[in-house]
C-alpha positions as CSV (number, residue, x, y, z in Angstrom):
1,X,171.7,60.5,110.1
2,X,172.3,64.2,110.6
3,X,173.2,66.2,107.8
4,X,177.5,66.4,108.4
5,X,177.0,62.4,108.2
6,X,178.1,61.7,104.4
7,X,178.5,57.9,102.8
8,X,180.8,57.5,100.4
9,X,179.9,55.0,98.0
10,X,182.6,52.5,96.3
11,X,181.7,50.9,93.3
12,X,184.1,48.3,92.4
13,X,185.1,47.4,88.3
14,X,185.4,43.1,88.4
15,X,186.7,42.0,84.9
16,X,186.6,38.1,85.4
17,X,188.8,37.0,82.3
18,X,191.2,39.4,82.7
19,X,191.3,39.9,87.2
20,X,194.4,42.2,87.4
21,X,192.4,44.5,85.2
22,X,189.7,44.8,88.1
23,X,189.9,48.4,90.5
24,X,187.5,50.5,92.7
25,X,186.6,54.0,92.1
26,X,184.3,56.1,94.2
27,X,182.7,57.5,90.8
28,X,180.1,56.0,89.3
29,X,181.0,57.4,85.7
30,X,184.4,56.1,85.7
31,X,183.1,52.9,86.9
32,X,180.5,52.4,84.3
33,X,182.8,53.4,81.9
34,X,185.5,50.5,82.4
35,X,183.4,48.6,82.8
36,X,181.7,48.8,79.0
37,X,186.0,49.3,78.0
38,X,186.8,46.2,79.8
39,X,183.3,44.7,78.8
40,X,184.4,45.3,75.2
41,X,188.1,44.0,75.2
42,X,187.7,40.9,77.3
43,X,184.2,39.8,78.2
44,X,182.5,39.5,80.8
45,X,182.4,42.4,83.4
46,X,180.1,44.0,86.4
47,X,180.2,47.3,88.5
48,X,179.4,46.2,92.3
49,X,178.9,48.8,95.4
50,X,180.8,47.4,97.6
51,X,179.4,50.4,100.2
52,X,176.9,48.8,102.3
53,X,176.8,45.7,104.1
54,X,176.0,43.0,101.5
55,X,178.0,43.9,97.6
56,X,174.8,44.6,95.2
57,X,175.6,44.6,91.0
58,X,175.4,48.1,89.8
59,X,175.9,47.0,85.7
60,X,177.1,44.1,83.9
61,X,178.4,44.1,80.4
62,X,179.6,41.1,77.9
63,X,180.3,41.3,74.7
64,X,181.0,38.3,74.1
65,X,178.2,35.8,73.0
66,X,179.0,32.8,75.0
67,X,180.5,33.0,78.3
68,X,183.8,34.6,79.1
């Protein structure tokens, strides 16, 4: 990889109780960030870069004791 070659990384927000509340960013602050907001209002929610060739989990957050 030559130095003009950049890779942009996605990170994508998934907020499994509430799935229309779910989006991609390409900044990793924003993304942690809803992802504690969401984590706090409905449960259970993980930061995924979706960027290379398999998704790997970034951050997961759940405030909620038991489950969703």
């Amino acid at each position: 990889m030559d130095s003009s070659t950049q890779v942009i990384m996605i990170y994508y927000v998934r907020c499994y109780p509430a799935p229309y509340e779910s989006t991609a960013t390409d900044d990793l602050e924003r993304a942690t960030t809803l992802c504690v907001e969401l984590g706090a209002k409905y449960g259970l929610t993980e930061v995924l870069n979706t960027s290379g060739e398999y998704n790997s989990v970034v951050m997961t957050h759940n405030s909620k004791r038991f489950g969703y």
